[in-house]
C-alpha positions as CSV (number, residue, x, y, z in Angstrom):
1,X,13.3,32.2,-4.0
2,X,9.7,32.9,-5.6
3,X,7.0,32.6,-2.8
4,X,4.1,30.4,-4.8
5,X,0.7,31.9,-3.6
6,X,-2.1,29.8,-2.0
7,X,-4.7,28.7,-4.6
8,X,-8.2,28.2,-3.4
9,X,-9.0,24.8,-2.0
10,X,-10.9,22.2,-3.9
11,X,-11.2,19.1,-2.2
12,X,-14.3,17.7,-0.6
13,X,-13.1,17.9,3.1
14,X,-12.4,21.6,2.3
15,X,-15.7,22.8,0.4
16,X,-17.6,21.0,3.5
17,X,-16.0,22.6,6.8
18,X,-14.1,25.5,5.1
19,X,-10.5,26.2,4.5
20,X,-9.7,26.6,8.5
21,X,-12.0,23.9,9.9
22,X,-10.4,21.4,7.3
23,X,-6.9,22.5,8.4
24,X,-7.6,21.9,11.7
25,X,-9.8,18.9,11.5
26,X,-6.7,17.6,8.9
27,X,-4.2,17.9,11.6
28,X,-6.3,17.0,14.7
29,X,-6.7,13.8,13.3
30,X,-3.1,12.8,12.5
31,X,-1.9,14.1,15.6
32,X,-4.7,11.7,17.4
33,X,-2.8,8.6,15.4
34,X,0.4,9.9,15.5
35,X,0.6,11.1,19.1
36,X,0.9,7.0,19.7
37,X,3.7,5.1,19.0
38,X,1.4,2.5,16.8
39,X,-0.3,4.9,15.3
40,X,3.0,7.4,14.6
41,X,4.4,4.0,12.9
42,X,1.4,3.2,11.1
43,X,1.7,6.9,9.4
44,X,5.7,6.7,8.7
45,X,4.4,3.3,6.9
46,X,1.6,4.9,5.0
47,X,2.7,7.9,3.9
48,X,6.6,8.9,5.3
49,X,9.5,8.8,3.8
50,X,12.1,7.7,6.5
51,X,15.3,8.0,4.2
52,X,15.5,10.9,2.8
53,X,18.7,11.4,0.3
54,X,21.2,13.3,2.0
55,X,21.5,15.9,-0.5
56,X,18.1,17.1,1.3
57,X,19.4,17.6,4.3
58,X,20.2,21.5,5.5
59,X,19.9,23.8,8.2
60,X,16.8,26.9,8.9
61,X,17.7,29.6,10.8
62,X,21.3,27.9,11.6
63,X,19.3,24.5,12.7
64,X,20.1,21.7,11.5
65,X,17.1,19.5,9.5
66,X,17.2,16.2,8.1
67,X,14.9,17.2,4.7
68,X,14.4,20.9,4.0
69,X,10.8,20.5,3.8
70,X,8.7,21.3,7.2
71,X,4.9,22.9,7.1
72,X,4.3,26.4,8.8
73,X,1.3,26.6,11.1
74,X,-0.5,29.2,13.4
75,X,0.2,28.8,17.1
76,X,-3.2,26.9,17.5
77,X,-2.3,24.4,15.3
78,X,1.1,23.9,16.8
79,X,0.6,21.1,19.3
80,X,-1.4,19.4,16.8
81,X,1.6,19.4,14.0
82,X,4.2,18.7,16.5
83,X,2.9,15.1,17.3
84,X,1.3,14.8,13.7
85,X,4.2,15.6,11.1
86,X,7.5,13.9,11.9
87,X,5.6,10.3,10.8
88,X,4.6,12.0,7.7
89,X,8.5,12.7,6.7
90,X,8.2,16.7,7.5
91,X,11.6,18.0,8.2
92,X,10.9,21.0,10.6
93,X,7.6,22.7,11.6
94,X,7.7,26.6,11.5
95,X,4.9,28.4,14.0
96,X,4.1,31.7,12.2
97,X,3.2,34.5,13.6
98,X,3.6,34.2,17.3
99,X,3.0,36.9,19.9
100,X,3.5,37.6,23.5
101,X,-0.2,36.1,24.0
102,X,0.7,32.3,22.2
103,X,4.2,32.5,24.0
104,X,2.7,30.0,26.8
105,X,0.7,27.7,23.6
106,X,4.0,27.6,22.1
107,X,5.8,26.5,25.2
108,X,3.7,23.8,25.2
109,X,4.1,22.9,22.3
110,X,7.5,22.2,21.9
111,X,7.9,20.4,24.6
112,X,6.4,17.0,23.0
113,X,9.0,18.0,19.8
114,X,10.9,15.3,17.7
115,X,11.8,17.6,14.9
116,X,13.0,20.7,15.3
117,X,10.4,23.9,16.0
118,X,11.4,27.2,14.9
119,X,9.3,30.4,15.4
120,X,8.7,33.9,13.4
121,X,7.7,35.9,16.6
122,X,6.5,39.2,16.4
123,X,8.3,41.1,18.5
124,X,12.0,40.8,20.2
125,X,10.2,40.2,23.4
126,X,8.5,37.1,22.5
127,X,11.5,36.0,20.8
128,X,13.5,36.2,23.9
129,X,10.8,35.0,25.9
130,X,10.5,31.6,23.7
131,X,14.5,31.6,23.3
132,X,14.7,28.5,25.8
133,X,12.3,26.7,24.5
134,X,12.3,26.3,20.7
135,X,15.3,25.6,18.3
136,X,15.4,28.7,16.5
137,X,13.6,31.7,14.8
138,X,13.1,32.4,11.1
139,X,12.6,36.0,9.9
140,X,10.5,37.4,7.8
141,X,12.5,38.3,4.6
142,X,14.8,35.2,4.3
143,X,15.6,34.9,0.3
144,X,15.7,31.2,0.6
145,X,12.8,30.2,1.7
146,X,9.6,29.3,-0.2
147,X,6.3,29.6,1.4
148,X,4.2,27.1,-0.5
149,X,0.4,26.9,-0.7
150,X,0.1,25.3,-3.9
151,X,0.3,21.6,-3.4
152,X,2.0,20.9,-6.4
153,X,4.9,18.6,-6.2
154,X,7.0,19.6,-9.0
155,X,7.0,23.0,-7.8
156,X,8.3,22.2,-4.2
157,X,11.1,19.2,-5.5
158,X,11.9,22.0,-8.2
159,X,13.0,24.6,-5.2
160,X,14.7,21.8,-3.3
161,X,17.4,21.8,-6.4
162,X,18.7,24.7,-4.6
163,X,21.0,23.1,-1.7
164,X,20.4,26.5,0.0
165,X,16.6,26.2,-0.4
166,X,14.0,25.2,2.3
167,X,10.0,25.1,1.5
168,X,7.9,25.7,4.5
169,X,4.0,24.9,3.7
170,X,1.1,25.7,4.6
171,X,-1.9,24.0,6.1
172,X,-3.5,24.0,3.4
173,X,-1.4,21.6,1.4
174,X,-2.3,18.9,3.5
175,X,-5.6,19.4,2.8
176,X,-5.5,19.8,-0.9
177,X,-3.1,17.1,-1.6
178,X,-3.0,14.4,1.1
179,X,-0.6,13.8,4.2
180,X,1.9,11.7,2.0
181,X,2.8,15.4,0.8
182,X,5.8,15.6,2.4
183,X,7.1,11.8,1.0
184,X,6.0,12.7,-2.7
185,X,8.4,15.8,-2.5
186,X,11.1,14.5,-1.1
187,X,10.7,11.7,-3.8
188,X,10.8,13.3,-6.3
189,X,13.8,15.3,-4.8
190,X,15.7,12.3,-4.8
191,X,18.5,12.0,-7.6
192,X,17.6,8.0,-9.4
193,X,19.1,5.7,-11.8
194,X,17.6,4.1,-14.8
195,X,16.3,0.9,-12.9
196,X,19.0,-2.4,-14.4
197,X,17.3,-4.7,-16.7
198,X,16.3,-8.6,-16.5
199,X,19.6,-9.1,-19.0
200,X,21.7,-7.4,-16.3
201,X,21.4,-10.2,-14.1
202,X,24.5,-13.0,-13.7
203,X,24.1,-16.3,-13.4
204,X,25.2,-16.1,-9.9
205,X,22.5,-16.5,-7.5
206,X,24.3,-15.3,-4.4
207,X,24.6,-12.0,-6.2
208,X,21.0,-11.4,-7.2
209,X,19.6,-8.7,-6.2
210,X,16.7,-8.5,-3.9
211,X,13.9,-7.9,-6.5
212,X,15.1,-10.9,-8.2
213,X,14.4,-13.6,-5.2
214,X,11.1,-11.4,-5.1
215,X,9.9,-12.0,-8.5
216,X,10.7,-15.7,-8.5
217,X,8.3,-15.7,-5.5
218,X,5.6,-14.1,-7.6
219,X,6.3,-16.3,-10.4
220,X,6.4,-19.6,-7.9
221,X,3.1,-18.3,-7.0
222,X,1.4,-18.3,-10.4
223,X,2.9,-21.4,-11.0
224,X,1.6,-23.0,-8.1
225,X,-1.9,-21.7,-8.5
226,X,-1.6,-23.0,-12.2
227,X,-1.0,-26.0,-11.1
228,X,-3.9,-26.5,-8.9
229,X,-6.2,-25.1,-11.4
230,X,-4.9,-28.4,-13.5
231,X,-5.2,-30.8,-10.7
232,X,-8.7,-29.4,-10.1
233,X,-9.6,-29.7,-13.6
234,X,-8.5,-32.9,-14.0
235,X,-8.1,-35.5,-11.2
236,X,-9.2,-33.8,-8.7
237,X,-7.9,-35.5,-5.9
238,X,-4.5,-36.9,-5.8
239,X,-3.1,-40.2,-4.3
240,X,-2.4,-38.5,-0.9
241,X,-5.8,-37.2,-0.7
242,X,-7.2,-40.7,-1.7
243,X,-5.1,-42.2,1.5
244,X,-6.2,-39.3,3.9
245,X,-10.0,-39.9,2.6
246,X,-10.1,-43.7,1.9
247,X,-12.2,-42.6,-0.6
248,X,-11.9,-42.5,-4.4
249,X,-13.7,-39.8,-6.7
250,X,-16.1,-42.2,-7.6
251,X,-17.0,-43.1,-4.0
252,X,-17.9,-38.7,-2.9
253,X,-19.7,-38.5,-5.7
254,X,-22.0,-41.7,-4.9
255,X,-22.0,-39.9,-1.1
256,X,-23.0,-36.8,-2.7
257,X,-23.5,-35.6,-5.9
258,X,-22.8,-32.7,-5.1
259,X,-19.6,-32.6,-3.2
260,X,-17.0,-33.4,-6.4
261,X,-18.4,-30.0,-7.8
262,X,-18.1,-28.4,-4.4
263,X,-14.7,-29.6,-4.1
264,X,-13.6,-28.0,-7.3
265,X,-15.6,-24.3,-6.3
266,X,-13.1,-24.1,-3.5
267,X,-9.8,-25.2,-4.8
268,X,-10.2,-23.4,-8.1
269,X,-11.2,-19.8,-6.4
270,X,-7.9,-20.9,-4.7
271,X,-6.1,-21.7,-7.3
272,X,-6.7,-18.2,-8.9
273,X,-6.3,-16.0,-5.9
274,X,-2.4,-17.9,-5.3
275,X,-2.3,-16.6,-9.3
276,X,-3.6,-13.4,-8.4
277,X,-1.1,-13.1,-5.5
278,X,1.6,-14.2,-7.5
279,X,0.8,-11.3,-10.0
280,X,1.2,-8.9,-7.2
281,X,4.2,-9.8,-5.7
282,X,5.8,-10.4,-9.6
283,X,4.2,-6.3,-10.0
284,X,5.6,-5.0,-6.4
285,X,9.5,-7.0,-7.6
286,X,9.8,-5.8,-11.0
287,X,7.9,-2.5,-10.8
288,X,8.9,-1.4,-7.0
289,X,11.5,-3.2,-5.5
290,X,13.5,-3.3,-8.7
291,X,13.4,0.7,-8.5
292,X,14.4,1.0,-4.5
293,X,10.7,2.0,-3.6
294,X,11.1,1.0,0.5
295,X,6.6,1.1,0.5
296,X,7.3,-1.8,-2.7
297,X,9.3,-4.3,-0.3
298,X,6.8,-3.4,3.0
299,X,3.9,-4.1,0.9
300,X,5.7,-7.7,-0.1
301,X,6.8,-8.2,3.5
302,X,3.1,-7.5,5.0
303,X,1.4,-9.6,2.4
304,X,3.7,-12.7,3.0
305,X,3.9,-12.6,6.4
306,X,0.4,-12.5,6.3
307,X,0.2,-15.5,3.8
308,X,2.9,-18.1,4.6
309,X,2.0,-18.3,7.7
310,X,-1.5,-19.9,7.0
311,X,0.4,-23.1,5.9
312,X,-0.1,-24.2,9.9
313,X,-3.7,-24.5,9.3
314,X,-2.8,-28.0,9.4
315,X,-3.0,-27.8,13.0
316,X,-6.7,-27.3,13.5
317,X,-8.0,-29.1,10.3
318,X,-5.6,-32.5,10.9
319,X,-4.5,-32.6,6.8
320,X,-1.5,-32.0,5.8
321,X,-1.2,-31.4,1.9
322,X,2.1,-32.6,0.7
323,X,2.1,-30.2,-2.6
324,X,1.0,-27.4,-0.5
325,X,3.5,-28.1,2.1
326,X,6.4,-28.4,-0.5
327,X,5.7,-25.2,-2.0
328,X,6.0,-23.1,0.6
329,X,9.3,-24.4,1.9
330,X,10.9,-24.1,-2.0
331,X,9.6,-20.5,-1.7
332,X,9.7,-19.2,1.8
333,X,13.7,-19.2,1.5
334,X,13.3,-17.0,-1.3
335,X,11.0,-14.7,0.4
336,X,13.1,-14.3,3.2
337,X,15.8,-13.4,0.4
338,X,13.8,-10.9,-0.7
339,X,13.3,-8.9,2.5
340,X,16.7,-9.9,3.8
341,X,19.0,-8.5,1.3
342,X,20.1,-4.9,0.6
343,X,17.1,-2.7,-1.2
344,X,18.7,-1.0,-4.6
345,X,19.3,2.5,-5.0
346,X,16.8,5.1,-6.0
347,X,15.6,4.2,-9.6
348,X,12.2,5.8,-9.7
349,X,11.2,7.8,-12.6
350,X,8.3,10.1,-11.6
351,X,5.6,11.5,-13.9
352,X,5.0,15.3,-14.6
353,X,1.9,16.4,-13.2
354,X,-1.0,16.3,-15.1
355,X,-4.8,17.9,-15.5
356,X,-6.5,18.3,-12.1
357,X,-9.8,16.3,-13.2
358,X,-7.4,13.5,-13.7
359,X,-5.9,13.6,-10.8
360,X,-9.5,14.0,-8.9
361,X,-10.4,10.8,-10.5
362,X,-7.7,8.8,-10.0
363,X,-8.0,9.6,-6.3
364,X,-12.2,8.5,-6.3
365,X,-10.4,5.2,-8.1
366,X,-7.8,4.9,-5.1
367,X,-10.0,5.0,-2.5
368,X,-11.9,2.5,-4.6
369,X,-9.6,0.2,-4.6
370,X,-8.2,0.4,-0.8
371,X,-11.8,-0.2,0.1
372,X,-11.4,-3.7,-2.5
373,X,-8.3,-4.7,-0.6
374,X,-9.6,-4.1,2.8
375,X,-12.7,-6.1,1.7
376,X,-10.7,-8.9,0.3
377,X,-8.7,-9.0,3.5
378,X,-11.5,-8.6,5.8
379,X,-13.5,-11.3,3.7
380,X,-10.3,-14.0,4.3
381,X,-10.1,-13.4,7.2
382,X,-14.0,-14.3,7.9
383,X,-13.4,-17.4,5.9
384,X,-10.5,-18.4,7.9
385,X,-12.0,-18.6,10.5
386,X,-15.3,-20.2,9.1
387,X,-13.0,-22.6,7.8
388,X,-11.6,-23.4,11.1
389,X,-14.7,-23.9,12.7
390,X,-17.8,-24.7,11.4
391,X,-16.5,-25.1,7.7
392,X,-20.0,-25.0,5.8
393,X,-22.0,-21.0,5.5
394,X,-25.8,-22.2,5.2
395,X,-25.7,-21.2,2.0
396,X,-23.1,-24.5,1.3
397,X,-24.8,-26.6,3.1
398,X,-28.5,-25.6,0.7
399,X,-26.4,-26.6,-2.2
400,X,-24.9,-29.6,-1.0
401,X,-28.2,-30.7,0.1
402,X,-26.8,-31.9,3.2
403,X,-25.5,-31.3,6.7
404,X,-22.9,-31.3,8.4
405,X,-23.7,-34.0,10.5
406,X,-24.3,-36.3,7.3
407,X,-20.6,-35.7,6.0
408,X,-19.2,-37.0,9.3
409,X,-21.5,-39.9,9.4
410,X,-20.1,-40.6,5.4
411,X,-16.5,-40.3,6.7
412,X,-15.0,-38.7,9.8
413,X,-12.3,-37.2,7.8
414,X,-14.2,-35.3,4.7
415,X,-15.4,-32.3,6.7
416,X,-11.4,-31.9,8.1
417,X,-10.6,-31.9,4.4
418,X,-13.2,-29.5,3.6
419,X,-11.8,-27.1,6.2
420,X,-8.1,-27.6,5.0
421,X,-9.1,-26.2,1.6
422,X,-11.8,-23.3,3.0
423,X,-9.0,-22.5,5.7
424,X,-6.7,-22.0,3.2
425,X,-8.0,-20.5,0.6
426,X,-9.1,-17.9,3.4
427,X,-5.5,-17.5,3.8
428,X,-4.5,-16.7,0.3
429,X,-7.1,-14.2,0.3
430,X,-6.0,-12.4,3.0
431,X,-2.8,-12.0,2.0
432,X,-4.2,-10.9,-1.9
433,X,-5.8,-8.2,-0.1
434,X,-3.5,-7.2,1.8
435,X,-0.8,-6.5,-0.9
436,X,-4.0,-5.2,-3.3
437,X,-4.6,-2.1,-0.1
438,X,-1.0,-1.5,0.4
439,X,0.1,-1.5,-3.3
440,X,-2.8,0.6,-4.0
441,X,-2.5,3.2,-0.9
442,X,1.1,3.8,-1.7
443,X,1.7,3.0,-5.0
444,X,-0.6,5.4,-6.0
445,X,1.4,8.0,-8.6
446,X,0.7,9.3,-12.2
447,X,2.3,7.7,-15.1
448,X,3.0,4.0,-12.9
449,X,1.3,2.0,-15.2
450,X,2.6,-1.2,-13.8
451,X,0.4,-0.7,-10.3
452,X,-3.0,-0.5,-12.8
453,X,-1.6,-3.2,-14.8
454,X,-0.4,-5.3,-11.9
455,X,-3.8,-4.7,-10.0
456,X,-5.7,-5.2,-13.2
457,X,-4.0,-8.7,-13.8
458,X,-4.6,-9.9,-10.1
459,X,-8.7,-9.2,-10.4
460,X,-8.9,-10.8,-13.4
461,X,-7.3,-13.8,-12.3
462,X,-8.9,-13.5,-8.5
463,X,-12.5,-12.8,-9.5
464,X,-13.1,-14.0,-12.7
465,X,-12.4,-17.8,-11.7
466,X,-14.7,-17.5,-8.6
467,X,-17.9,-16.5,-11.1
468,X,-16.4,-19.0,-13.5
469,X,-16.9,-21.8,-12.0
470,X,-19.4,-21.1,-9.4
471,X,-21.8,-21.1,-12.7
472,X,-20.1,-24.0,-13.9
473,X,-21.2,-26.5,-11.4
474,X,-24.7,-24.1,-10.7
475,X,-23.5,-22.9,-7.2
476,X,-25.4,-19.3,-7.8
477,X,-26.7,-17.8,-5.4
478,X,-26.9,-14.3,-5.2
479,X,-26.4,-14.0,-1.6
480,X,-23.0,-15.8,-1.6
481,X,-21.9,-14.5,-5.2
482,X,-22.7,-10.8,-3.9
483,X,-19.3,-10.0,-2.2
484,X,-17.6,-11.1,-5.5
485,X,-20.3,-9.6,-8.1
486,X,-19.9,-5.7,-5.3
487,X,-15.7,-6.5,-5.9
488,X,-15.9,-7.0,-9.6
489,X,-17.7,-4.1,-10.1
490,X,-16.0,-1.3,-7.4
491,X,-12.4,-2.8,-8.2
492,X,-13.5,-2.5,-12.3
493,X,-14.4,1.7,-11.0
494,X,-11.6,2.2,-9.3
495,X,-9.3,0.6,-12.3
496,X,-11.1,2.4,-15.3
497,X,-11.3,6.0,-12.9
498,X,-7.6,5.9,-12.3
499,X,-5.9,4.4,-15.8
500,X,-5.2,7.7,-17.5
501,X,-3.5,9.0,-14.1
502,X,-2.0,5.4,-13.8
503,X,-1.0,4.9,-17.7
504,X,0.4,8.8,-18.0
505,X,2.8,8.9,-20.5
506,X,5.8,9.9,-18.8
507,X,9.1,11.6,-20.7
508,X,12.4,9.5,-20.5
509,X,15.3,10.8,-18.5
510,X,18.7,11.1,-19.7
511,X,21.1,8.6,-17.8
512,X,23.3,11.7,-17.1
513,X,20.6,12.9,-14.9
514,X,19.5,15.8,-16.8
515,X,16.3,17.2,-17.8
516,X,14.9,16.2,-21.6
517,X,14.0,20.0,-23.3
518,X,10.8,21.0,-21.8
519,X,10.6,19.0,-19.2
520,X,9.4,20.2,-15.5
521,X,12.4,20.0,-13.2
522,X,14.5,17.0,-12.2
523,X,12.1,14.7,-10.3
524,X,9.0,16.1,-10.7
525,X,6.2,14.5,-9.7
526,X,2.1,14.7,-9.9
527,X,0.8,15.5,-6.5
528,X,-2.0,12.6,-6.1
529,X,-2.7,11.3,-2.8
């Protein structure tokens, strides 16, 4: 097997603290998260890869290993990558070179192990010495075993081919290319199918497949948000509301002129974040879980357990909304369908990798769009809670014209309505950004057009509304519009830095599962974080 020398290190992280620092830094810090058992699951979420094929499983120096992939560190890193990489989906950790003097670091060392820790001592001596305490010892001229430095993917997946193979890396890669290294390999490693088409469904719903039940989710969602965007632009209120209120339209507007209008700002920003959610979770069912990504179906689990829940609002804000209600009990059985069922085969068809400034980009557009989600997420949550409490921000109240105390006095029940739609519309929010940050943290791979597309869809149907119609009904002031106006324009960076990573075109793959002419080997993939 070639051994692929180490390339010097470009990223950020690197040119700051230098090559070693970095390394160290880089490791420290997982091992801090991983060392805890939140924190170790929080990192197989983000960036592992828990089920790996088991054509990648092996042996190194006569041990057996799960995914012949591990990472090879000096003995002062060693306690460090012991609690650090098996989250990250690393197979084996190699500590290279060890002497009589790092016999006792080692020991150490291995005694926190989940993966197997195999050593390339320097002398007999310390081998023996260490012989208790590690799994086993690699020498220094094995043929099969590829010391990597580059952080390409295609190059490491390409030695995997070899069943006899193993690729130790280096520090460095982690550096370079991200901790969810050790996932992208053994992705693109993994031997897929062309993913089945809509047409390939019967008619039989007990034998849909999970991505199907998903996708009607996403599609109930847009429809539902459609809807209320039509209730809102039209009646506004409908008969149940008129019973809860006692009130007709007529009658808020002669208590308020202001409070029709401000009704409509808050359930049409709702109605097109449930549209924007729907677009996600119709994206993560046709474009993930269709293709057996496990992070697709997480991502759709996290968001909606997240979201559904937020339909017992009810219990602090005393209204019940029968079409709300309703909708969520047609399409919470279909969610649990979704996450329920079986998750299909490997279908994934990974892009070659492509220039480096692209790549570099597409990552400044990642982290751009994380920081969105978290933001949308962190935003809901606020208005949740606002929602559930006090109801009005001053800035509603300046508007309105009003207070607080003036609404109750008009009718007891109008500021419980109020809350029902700001508690709610909090809700949806939360779980938009939640599914925006996951989809975008691990979705993230060159020539997946349907994650830019997908997240492109969902801000243009989450934000655009929200301006829309704040402007409509002259609700503009800057220091409520500026969260939306700062997530217009970092989620339109993000979208227009990463597209030509995102929208790669990628070569087709014969269904017989070999390479087109020219093509990098079988699975390759681009090596973006």
């Amino acid at each position: 097997m070639p051994d692929w020398t180490y390339h010097p290190l470009r990223g950020a992280a690197a040119a700051a603290l230098g090559q070693r620092r970095s390394q160290r830094t880089a490791l420290r810090l997982l091992a801090a998260i991983g060392s805890r058992p939140a924190g170790a699951r929080l990192i197989a979420r983000g960036f592992g890869h828990r089920h790996p094929h088991r054509r990648l499983a092996g042996e190194i120096a006569g041990v057996p290993v799960a995914v012949r992939l591990g990472l090879s560190v000096p003995p002062s890193l060693a306690q460090q990558a012991v609690r650090a990489m098996p989250p990250l989906g690393a197979g084996f950790i190699e500590v290279a070179p060890v002497g009589a003097d790092d016999a006792e670091t080692v020991r150490q060392a291995a005694a926190g192990g989940t993966i197997p820790l195999v050593v390339r001592a320097d002398d007999p001596e310390t081998e023996a010495a260490l012989k208790p305490y590690v799994d086993g010892f690699t020498g220094g001229e094995d043929r099969h075993v590829a010391r990597v430095g580059d952080p390409s993917v295609t190059a490491a997946a390409g030695a995997l081919e070899d069943p006899a193979a193993v690729v130790i890396a280096r520090p460095g890669v982690l550096v370079a290319a991200g901790p969810g290294w050790f996932a992208r390999v053994t992705e693109a490693a993994t031997p897929t199918a062309p993913a089945p088409a809509l047409r390939d469904i019967g008619r039989d719903p007990r034998r849909w497949p999970t991505w199907c039940w998903a996708l009607l989710v996403g599609l109930g969602m847009v429809g539902a948000g459609l809807g209320a965007a039509v209730i809102t632009l039209g009646p506004v209120l409908l008969w149940y509301d008129v019973d809860y209120l006692g009130m007709t339209l007529h009658d808020l507007h002669g208590a308020n002129h202001h409070l029709v209008h401000f009704l409509q700002h808050d359930r049409i920003t709702m109605a097109g974040t449930m549209v924007a959610t729907g677009a996600l979770y119709t994206g993560l069912a046709v474009g993930g879980i269709r293709r057996g990504w496990p992070w697709a179906r997480e991502a759709y689990l996290i968001s909606g357990v997240i979201g559904f829940p937020t339909l017992f609002y009810f219990l602090a804000t005393g209204f019940v909304e029968p079409l709300h209600t309703a909708t969520a009990l047609v399409l919470f059985p279909m969610f649990v369908a979704a996450v329920r069922r079986p998750l299909p085969a490997p279908r994934w068809r990974l892009a070659p990798e492509g220039p480096e400034p692209e790549r570099r980009r597409a990552l400044v557009g990642q982290l751009l769009l994380i920081i969105t989600g978290a933001g949308l997420f962190a935003g809901g949550a606020v208005i949740s809670v606002v929602g559930l409490t006090g109801v009005f921000v001053p800035t509603d109240l300046t508007f309105l014209g009003t207070s607080t105390q003036m609404l109750e006095a008009v009718n007891p029940r109008l500021v419980s309505f109020v809350a029902h739609d700001r508690a709610g519309f909090g809700g949806a929010l939360m779980a938009a950004g939640a599914a925006i940050m996951l989809l975008s943290a691990w979705g993230w791979r060159r020539g997946e057009a349907w994650v830019f597309w997908t997240l492109a869809v969902a801000a243009a149907t989450g934000f655009l509304p929200a301006v829309v119609v704040h402007g409509t009904i002259h609700y503009t002031d800057f220091v409520h519009l500026a969260p939306v106006y700062l997530g217009i324009a970092i989620t339109a960076t993000g979208l227009l830095l990463a597209r030509p990573y995102l929208c790669a075109k990628t070569p087709e793959r014969p269904t017989d599962g070999t390479l087109p002419s020219g093509a990098p080997s079988r699975g390759a993939a681009d090596h973006g974080s």
